[in-house]
Structure formats: C-alpha cells, structure tokens
C-alpha positions in Angstrom: -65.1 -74.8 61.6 -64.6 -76.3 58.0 -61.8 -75.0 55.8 -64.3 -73.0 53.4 -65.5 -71.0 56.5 -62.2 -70.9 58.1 -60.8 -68.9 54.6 -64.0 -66.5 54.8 -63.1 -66.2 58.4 -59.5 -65.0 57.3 -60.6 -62.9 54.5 -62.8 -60.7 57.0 -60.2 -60.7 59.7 -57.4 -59.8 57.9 -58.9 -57.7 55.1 -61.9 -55.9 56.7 -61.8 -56.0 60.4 -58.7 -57.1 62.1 -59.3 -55.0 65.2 -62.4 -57.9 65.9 -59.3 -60.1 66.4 -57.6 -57.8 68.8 -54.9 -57.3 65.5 -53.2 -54.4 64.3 -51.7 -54.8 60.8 -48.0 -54.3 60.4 -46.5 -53.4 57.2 -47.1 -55.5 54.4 -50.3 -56.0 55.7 -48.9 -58.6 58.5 -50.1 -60.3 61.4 -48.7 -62.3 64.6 -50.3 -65.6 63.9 -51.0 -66.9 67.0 -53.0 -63.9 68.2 -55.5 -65.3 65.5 -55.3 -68.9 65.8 -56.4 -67.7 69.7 -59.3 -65.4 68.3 -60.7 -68.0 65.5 -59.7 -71.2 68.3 -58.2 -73.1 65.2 -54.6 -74.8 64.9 -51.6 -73.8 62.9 -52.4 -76.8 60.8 -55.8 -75.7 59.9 -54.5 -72.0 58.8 -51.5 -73.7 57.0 -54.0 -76.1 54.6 -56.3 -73.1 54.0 -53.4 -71.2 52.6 -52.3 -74.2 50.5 -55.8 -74.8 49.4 -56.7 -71.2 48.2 -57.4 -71.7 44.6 -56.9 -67.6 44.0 -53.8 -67.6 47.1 -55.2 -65.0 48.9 -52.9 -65.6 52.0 -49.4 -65.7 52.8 -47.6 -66.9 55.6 -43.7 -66.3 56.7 -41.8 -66.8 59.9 -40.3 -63.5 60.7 -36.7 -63.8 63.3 -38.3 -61.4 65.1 -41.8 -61.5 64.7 -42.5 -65.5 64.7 -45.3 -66.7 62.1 -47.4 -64.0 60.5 -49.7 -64.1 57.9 -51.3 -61.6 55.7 -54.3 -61.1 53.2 -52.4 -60.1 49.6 -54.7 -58.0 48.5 -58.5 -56.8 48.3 -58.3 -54.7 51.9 -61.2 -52.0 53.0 -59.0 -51.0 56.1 -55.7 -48.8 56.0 -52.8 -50.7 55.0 -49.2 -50.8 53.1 -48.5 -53.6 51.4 -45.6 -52.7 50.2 -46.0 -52.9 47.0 -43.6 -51.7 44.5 -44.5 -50.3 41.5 -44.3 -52.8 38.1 -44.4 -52.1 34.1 -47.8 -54.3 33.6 -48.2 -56.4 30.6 -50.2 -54.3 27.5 -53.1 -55.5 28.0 -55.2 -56.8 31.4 -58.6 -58.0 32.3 -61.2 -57.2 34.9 -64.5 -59.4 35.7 -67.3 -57.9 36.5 -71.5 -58.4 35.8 -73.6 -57.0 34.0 -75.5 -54.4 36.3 -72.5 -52.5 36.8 -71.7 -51.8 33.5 -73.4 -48.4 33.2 -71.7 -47.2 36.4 -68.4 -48.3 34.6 -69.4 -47.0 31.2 -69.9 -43.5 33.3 -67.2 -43.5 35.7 -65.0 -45.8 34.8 -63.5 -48.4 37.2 -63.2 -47.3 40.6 -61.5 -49.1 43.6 -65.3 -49.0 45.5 -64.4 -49.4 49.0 -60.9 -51.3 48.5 -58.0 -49.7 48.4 -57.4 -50.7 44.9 -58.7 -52.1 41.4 -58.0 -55.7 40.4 -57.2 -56.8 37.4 -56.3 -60.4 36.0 -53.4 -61.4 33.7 -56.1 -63.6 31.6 -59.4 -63.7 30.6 -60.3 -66.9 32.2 -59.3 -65.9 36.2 -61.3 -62.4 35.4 -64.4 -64.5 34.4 -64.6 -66.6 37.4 -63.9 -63.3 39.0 -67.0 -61.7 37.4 -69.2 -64.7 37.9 -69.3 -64.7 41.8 -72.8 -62.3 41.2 -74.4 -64.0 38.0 -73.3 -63.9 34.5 -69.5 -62.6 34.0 -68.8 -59.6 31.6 -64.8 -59.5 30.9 -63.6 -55.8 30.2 -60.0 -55.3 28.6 -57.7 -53.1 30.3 -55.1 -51.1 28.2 -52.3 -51.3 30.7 -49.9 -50.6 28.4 -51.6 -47.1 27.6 -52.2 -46.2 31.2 -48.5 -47.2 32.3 -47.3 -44.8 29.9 -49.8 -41.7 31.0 -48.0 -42.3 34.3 -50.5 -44.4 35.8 -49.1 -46.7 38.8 -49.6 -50.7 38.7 -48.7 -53.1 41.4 -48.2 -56.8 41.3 -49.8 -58.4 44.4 -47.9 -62.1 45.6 -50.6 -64.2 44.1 -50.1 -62.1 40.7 -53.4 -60.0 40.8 -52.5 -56.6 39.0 -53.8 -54.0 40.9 -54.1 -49.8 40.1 -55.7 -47.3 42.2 -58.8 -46.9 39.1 -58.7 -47.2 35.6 -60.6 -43.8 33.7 -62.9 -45.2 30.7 -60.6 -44.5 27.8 -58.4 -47.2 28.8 -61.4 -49.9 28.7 -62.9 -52.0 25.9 -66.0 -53.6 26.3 -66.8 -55.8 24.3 
C-alpha cells in the first residue's frame, strides 16, 4: 500500500468507520495504534511518514503512559466523537471553500455541518481554495467570525488549525 492510499485508508478508519478496524475511539478522538497497524498490515514507520507528510495534518500521534502509541484523525468525523475541543475567540473574519453547485443550498440554508460533526473553516483564503477545488472550480465564502462569536456562537480550533463551528446561519456569510 503506497502512502497516498495508506492516508485515505486512515482517514476512513479513523474518521468514518473505526469499528471496520475492530477500534473504539477514546476521547479526543484516540486510538491504540497497533490495533491498526494489525488491521491495515502496515509498520509504525509507514503510519509515522504519512503523518509527517500530510500537507493539511490531518493526524496526530502521541505515546500515552498508559495507553502506548495512539493516533487520531483531528477533525472532519461522521461517527460520534469528543475531541476535546475547547472553545476559542476566532479571528474576525474566516473562510470556507466550497464549489459552485452548492451555492444555492448555502444561499438558502446557510452552511450546515452535512454529515460531520462540524463546519470547517480556514484561517486564509488560499487553504479554503484548495479546499473548495477538490470537486471542480473553488468558490471562497467569507465568514464573519467575529459577528457570530459575539451572538454566542461556539468556535473550536482543531490541532492542525482548521476553525471549526457547528453551522454558520447566512447572515454571517459574504459571497462574493
């Protein structure tokens, strides 16, 4: 298995389906590792390098006194999970990618978390138009986190510094 398939591997696993690895995510999302280096028949080494490698970091690993090596997904899960996550004052202003036949769901409802547990948002317009361009052309909407922090809204700061807030209601977008 090549590193790009062993990090799509992960992803699934650890954000989707980690009872198809026999795993039970812990809080904070964690994992023994050597449970899944059994399941995926891969070496520590290989895990470690896709970790390194991940241009957006979507992994962590730690060694735990009790618990060993674990490793985790950051962020972008469809299954239960407690990241623990505290909550964070966001910057004024944050950006999500997206394309372009999903802008009049958005322009209706908004942004909604779909079947994740939350929205993601980027700190800069670049990372939220490679975000957006995974399914054709990228559209880049501006959040006003500064507006919604102050009607009580509740933003998180994921390890790999991907904002993240349950949804974000239309009057705090701009589309341009």
């Amino acid at each position: 298995m090549n590193e790009k398939q062993l990090s799509h591997q992960l992803s699934y696993l650890l954000r989707h389906a980690p009872h198809e690895a026999g795993l039970t995510l812990q809080p904070g999302g964690w994992v023994p590792l050597e449970p899944l280096l059994a399941h995926l028949n891969v070496t520590r080494e290989q895990i470690e390098r896709v970790v390194a490698a991940s241009d957006k970091q979507r992994f962590a690993l730690a060694v735990d006194g009790l618990n060993g090596h674990q490793i985790r997904a950051n962020q972008g899960h469809s299954v239960p999970v407690d990241l623990e996550l505290t909550p964070q004052t966001p910057p004024a202003v944050l950006y999500h990618g997206t394309f372009p036949a999903a802008l009049d769901a958005i322009r209706r409802e908004g942004l909604r978390a779909m079947n994740r547990h939350h929205v993601h948002l980027s700190p800069d317009v670049e990372t939220a138009r490679r975000v957006g361009a995974r399914r054709g052309p990228a559209v880049v909407l501006t959040v006003r986190a500064d507006r919604m922090h102050v009607a009580g809204w509740l933003f998180y700061c994921s390890e790999n510094g991907v904002w993240l807030v349950d949804s974000v209601a239309i009057e705090f977008l701009e589309m341009t």
